[in-house]
TITITI-635956 format. One record per residue (C-alpha): x, y, z; residue number from 0. Coordinates in Angstrom, 2 decimals, decimal comma. Layout:
N
{X X	Y Y	Z Z	num NUM}
...
END
This chain:
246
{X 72,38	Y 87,03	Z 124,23	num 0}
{X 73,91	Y 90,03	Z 122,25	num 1}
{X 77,02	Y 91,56	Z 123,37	num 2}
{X 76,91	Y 95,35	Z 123,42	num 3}
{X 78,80	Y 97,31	Z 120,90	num 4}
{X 81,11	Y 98,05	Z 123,41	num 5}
{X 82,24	Y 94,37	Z 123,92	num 6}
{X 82,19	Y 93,37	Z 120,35	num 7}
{X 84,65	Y 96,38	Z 119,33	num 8}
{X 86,99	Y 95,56	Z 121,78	num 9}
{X 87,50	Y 92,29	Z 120,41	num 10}
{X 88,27	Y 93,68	Z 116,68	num 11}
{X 91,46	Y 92,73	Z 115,24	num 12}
{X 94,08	Y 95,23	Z 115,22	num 13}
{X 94,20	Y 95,46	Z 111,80	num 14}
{X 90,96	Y 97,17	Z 111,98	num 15}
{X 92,02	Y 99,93	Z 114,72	num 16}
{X 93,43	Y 103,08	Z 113,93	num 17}
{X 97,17	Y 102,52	Z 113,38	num 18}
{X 98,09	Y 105,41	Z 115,25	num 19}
{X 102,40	Y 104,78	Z 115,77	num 20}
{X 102,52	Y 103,32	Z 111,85	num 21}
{X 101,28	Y 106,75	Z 110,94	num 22}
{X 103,87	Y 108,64	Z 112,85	num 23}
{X 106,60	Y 106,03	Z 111,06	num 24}
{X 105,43	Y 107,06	Z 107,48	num 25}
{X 105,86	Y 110,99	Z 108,75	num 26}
{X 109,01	Y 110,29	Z 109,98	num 27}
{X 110,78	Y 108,71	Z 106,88	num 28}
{X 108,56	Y 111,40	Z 104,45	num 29}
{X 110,12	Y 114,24	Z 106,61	num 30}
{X 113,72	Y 112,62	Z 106,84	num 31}
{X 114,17	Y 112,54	Z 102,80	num 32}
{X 112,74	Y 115,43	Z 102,65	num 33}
{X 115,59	Y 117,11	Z 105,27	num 34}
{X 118,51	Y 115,16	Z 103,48	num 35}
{X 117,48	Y 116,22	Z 100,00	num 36}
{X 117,34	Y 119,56	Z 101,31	num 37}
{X 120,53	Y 119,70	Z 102,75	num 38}
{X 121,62	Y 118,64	Z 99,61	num 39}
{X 120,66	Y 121,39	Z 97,52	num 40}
{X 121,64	Y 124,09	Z 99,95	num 41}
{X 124,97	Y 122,23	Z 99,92	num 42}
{X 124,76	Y 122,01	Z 95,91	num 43}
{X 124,07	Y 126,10	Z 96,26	num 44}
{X 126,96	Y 126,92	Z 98,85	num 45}
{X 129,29	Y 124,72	Z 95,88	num 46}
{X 127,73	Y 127,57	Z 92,96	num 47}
{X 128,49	Y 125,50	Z 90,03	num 48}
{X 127,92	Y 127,02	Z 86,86	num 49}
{X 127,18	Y 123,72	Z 84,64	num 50}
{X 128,13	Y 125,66	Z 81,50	num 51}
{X 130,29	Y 123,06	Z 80,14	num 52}
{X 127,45	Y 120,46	Z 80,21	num 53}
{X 125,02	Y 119,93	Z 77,23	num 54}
{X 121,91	Y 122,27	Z 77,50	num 55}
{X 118,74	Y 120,82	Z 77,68	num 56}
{X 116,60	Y 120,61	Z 74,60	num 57}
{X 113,59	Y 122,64	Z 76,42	num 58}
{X 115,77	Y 126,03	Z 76,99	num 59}
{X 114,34	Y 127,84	Z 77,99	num 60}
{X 112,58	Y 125,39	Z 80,29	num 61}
{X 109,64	Y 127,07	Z 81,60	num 62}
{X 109,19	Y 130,60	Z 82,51	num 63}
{X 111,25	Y 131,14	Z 85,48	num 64}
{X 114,84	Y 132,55	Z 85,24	num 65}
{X 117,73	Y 130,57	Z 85,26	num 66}
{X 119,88	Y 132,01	Z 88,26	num 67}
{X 124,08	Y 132,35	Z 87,07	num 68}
{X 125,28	Y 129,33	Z 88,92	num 69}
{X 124,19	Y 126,36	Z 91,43	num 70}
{X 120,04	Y 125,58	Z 91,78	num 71}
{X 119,27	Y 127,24	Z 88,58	num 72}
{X 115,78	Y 127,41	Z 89,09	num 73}
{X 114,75	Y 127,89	Z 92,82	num 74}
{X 110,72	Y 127,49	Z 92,47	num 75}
{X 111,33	Y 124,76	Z 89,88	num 76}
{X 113,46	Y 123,06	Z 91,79	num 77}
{X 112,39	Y 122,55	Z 95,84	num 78}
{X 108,56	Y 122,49	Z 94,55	num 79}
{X 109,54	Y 118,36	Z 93,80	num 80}
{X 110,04	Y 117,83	Z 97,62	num 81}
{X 106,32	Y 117,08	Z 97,85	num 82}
{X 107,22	Y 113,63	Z 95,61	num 83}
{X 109,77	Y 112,94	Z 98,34	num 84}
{X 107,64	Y 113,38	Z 100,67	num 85}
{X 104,50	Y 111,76	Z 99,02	num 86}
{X 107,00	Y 109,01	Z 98,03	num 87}
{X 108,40	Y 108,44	Z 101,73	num 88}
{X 104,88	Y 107,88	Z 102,93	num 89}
{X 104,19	Y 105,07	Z 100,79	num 90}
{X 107,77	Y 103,97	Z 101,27	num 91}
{X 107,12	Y 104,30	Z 105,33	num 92}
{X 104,05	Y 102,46	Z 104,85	num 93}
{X 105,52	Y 99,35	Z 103,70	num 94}
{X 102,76	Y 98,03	Z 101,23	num 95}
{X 104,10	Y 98,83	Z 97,90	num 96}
{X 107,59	Y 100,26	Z 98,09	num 97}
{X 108,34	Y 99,58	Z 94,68	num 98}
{X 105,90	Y 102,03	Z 93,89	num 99}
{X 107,03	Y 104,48	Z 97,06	num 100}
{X 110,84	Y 104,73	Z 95,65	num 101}
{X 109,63	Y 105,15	Z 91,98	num 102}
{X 107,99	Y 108,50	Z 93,73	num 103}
{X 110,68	Y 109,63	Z 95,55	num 104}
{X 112,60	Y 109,26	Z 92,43	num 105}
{X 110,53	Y 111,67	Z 90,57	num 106}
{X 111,84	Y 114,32	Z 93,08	num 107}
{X 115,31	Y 114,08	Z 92,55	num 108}
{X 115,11	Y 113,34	Z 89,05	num 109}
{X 113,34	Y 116,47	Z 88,32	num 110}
{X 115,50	Y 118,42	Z 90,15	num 111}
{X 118,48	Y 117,11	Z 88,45	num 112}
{X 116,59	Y 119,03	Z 85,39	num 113}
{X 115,96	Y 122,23	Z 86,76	num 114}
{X 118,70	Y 122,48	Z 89,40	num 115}
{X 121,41	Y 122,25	Z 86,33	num 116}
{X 119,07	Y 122,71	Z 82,95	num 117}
{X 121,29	Y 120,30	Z 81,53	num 118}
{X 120,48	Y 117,43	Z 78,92	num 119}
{X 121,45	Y 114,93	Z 81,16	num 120}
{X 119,43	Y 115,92	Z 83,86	num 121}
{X 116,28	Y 116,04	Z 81,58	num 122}
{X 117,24	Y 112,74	Z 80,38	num 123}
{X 116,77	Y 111,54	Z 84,23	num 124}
{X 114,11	Y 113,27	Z 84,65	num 125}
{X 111,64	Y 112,03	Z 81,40	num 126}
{X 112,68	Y 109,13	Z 82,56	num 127}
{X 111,57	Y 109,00	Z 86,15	num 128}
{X 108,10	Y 110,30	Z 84,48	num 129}
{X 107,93	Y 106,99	Z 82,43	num 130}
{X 108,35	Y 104,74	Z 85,67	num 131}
{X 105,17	Y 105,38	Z 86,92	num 132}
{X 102,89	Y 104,90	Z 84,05	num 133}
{X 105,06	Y 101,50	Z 82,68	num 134}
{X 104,42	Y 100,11	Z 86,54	num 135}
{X 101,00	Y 100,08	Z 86,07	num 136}
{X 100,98	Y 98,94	Z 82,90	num 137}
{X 103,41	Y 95,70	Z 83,57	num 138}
{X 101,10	Y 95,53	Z 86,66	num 139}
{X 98,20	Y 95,16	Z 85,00	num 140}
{X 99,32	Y 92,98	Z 81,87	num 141}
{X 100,94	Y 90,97	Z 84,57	num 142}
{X 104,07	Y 91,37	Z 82,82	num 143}
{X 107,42	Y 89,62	Z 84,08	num 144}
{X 109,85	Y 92,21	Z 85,93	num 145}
{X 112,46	Y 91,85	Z 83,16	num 146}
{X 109,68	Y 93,56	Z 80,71	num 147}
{X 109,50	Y 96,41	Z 82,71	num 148}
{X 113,33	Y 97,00	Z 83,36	num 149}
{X 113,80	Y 96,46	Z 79,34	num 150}
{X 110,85	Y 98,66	Z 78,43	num 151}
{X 112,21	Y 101,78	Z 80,47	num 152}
{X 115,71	Y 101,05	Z 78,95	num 153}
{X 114,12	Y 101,27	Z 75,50	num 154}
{X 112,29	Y 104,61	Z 76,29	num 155}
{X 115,88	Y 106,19	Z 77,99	num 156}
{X 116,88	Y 105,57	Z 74,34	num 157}
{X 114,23	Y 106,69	Z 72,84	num 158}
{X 114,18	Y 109,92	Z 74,46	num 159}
{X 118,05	Y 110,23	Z 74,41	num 160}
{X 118,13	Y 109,85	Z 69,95	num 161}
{X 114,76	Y 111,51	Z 70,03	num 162}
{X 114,64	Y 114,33	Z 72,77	num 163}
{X 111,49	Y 116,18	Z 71,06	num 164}
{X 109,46	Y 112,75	Z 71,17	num 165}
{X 109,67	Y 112,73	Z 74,83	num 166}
{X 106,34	Y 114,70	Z 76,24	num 167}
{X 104,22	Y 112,40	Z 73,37	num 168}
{X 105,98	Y 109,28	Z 74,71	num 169}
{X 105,16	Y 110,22	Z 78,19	num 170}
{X 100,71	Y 110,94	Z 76,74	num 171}
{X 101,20	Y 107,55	Z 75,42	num 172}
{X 101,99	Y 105,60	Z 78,36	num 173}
{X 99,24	Y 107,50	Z 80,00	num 174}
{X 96,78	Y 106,77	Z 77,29	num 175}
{X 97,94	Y 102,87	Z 77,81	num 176}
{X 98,21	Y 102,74	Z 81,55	num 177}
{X 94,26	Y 104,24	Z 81,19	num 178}
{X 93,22	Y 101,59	Z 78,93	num 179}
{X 94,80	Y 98,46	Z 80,68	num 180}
{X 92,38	Y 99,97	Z 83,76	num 181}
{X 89,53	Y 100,13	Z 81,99	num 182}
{X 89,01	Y 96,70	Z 81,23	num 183}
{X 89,68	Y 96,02	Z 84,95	num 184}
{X 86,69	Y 95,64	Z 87,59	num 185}
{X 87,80	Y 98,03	Z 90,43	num 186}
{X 86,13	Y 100,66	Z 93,13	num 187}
{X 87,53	Y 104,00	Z 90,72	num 188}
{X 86,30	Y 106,98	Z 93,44	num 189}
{X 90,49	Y 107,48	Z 94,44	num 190}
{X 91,45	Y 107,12	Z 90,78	num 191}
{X 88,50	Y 109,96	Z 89,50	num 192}
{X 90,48	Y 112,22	Z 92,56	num 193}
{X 94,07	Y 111,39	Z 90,81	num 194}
{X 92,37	Y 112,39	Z 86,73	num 195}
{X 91,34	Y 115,42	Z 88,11	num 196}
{X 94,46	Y 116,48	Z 90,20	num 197}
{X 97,00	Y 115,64	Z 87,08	num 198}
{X 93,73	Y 117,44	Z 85,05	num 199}
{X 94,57	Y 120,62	Z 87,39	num 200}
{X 98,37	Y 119,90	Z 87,36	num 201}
{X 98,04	Y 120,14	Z 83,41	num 202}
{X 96,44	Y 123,27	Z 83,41	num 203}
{X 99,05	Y 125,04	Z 85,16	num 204}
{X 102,13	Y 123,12	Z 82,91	num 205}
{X 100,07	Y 124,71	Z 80,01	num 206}
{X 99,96	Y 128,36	Z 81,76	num 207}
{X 103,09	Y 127,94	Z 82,28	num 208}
{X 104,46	Y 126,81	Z 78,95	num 209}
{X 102,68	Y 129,29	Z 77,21	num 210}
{X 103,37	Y 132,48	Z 79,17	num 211}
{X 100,06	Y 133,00	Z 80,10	num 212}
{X 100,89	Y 132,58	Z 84,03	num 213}
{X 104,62	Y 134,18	Z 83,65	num 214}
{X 106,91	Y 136,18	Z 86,22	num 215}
{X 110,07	Y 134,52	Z 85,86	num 216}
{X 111,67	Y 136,28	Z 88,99	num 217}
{X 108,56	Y 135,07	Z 91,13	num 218}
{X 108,91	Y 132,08	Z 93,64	num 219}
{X 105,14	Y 131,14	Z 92,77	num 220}
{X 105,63	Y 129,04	Z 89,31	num 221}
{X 103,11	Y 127,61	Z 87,20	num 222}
{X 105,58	Y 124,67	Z 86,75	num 223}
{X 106,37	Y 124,52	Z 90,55	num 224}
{X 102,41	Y 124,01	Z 90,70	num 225}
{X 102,22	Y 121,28	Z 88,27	num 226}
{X 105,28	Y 119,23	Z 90,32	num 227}
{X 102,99	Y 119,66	Z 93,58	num 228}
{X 99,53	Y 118,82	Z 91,95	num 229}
{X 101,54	Y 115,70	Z 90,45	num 230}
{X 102,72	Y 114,90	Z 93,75	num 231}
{X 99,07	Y 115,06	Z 94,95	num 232}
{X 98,04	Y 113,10	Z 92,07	num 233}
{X 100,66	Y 109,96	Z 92,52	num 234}
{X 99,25	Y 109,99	Z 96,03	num 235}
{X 95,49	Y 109,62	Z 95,19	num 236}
{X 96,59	Y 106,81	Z 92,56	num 237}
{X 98,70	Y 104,76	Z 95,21	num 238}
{X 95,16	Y 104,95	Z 97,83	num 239}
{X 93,10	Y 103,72	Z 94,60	num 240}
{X 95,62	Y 100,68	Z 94,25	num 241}
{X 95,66	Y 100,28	Z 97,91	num 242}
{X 91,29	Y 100,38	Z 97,71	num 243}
{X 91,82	Y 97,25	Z 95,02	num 244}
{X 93,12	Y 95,06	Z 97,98	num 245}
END
């Protein structure tokens, strides 16, 4: 005889129930990094350092909005990367792939060290945290060892560092090669369509940006502040299409 819906649903594993508390977990720790970053610029602000014996970066000006005289240089620029933290702590809260999770929450930070100080150092960090995305997928997909991947990012920190202006055209290649090694792969694509066309968007407003077509460098709405929060978006969409593969 055939049980009624009711009856076979009730005995579904957990696993395929709503996981209502785990949800509330990956809030939490998204939120928490969020608050402690925060605290830590206002604290960096109350402190008002100057950073004018540091090496400028090689993009000054970086971006359209105004550099303010001393501690988070550029406001908009600069508390627009929370939404990696926070994109980053939900993966991380999750628990399925935190390896990916902290290389988002790095992003963040590592941006901020850029526009919080416009210094070269803090550009260096933050190119950098751009190429640990793209290079996971990559050494994911080739199956490479996890020595590759530490020595690869290494070589592209000195790559950038000798060869600051080769940085954005490093960072299109390891797109370009992260795109190809998922081409040849058999996968459902529908999340990875939704991250191409957020980083698509998130270009569009870099490029405004850049170009001073979408300029008011006193504003708190940034093209650049866009392009950190479409990103953020984007990362997210590309961790649920790696997350469809299982």
């Amino acid at each position: 005889m055939r049980r009624p819906e009711a009856d076979r649903g009730a005995n579904r594993p957990d696993r395929d129930r709503p996981q209502g508390g785990s949800r509330r977990i990956h809030v939490k720790v998204a939120v928490l990094l969020d608050l402690a970053t925060a605290a830590a610029l206002v604290g960096l602000d109350a402190l008002a350092p100057t950073w004018a014996g540091f090496r400028p970066a090689s993009c000054m000006p970086c971006y359209c909005e105004a550099p303010r005289a001393a501690g988070v240089l550029q406001l908009a620029n600069t508390w627009s990367n929370l939404g990696f933290i926070f994109v980053g702590g939900l993966i991380v809260g999750a628990g399925r792939d935190r390896l990916f999770g902290w290389a988002t929450v790095f992003l963040g930070p590592a941006s901020m060290a850029l526009h919080a100080t416009l210094t070269f150092g803090g550009q260096l960090i933050d190119i950098l945290s751009m190429y640990l995305v793209p290079t996971l997928l990559i050494a994911r997909n080739l199956a490479a060892p996890a020595w590759a991947y530490v020595a690869a990012n290494a070589v592209l920190f000195g790559a950038q560092w000798a060869f600051p202006e080769a940085r954005r055209w490093l960072f299109v290649v390891l797109i370009v090669a992260a795109a190809v090694t998922e081409i040849r792969l058999e996968r459902r694509r529908r999340w990875l369509w939704a991250a191409i066309a957020l980083l698509g968007l998130a270009f569009g407003a870099w490029t405004l940006d850049a170009t001073g077509f979408w300029c008011a460098p006193n504003s708190l709405v940034q093209g650049h502040a866009v392009w950190h929060l479409l990103c953020a978006a984007s990362v997210g969409a590309l961790f649920l299409y790696l997350q469809d593969q299982r």
